[in-house]
N, C-alpha and C positions, 0 to 999 in steps of 0.2 A: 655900714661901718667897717674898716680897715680894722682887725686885731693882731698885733703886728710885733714877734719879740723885739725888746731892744737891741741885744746883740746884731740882728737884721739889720736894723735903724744902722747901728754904727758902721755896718761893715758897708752900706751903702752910702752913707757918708764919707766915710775914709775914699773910698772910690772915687767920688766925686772931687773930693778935694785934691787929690793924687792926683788927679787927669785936670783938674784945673792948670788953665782956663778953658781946654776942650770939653766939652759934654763928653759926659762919662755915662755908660748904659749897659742895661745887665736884665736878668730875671730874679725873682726869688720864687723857687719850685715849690709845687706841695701837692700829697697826695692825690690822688683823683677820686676821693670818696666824700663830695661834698661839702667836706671840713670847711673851707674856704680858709684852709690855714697855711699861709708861709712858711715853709720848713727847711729849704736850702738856696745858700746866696752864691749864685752865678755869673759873675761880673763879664761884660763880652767888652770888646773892642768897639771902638767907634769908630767907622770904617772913614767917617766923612774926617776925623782928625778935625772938627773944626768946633769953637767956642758959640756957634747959632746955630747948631744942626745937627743931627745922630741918627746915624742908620747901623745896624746891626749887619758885618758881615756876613752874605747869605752864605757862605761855607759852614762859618763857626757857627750861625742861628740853625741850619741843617743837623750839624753834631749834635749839639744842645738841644733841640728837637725831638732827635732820636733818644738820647739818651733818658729823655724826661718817660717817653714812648715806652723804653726798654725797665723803667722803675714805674711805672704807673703814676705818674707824676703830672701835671699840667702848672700852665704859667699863671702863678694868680696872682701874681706883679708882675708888671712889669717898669721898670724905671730906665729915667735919666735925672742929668741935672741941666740946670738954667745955673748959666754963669755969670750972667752980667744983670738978668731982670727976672721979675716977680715969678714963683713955680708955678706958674697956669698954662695950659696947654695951649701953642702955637695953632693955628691954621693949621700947619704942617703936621704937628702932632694929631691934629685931630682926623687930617685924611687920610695918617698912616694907623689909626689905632684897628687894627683889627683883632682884638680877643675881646667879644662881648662880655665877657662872665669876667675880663683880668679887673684888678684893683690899677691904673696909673698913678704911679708914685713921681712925684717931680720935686728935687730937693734943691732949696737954691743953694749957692754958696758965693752973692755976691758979696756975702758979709764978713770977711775972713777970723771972725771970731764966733759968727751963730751961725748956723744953718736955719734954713725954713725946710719944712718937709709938711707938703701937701696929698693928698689924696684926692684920684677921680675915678669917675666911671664913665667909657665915651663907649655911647652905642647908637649907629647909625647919625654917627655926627652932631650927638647932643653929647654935652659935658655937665655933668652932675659930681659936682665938689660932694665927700664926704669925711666923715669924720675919722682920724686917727687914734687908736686906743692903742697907747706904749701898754705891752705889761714884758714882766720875768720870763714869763713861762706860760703856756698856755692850760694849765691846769682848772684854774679857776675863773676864766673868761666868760665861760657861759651866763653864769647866773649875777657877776659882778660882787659875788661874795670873797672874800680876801680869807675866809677863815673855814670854810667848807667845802670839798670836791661838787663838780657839778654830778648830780643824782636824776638827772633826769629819764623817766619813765620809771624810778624804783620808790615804792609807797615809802609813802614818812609814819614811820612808826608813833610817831607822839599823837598823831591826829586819826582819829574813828571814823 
């Protein structure tokens, strides 16, 4: 499962719709301590300029690269959008995915009033849709409690 702030959601959205009808494509960075959490949105250029295809500038995907390198960072999204058909990974998408561990975000925007925003996992050329969980904040994602920090590893005092 995808836990994914919505300020993210939007700002990859907005992306999308701004580069419509080109495929619009980017990363969203985040620690390299396991978390598996989204933490900064890095919109790249689409080098191919075209509304069926996106390839990330190997200049600009080099800087971004480094820079994720230089913050202890790694890509655990990575996105584009589908302009004209359903967010599911092309052919193409799928013999270019190389981060086993990234989440594939593919957001459509044929709808010029909804968005669709999908989630995958493509490793070794299988594609496995998963699920998206919008929240605020990633405060309380762990345990799915809205009302308590996650406490995990620290004993619960009410219980002997």
């Amino acid at each position: 499962m995808l836990v994914i702030r919505a300020d993210l959601v939007e700002q990859m959205v907005a992306h999308a719709r701004r580069d419509h009808p080109d495929e619009a494509c980017g990363i969203l960075a985040g620690p390299d301590d396991g978390s598996d959490r989204p933490e900064r949105f890095v919109p790249m250029e689409n080098a191919e300029r075209s509304p069926t295809f996106y390839r990330f500038d190997s200049m600009e995907q080099l800087k971004v690269y480094k820079a994720m390198d230089a913050n202890d960072e790694i890509p655990v999204v990575v996105y584009h959008s589908h302009t004209a058909t359903e967010p599911y990974p092309s052919r193409t998408d799928i013999s270019l995915a190389q981060e086993p561990f990234a989440h594939y975000v593919l957001v459509g925007t044929r709808d010029p009033e909804e968005h669709e925003l999908r989630s995958y996992r493509i490793v070794d050329g299988e594609v496995t849709e998963e699920e998206v969980q919008v929240v605020e904040n990633y405060m309380f994602s762990h345990t799915g409690a809205s009302d308590v920090p996650d406490q995990a590893g620290v004993p619960d005092p009410t219980r002997s």
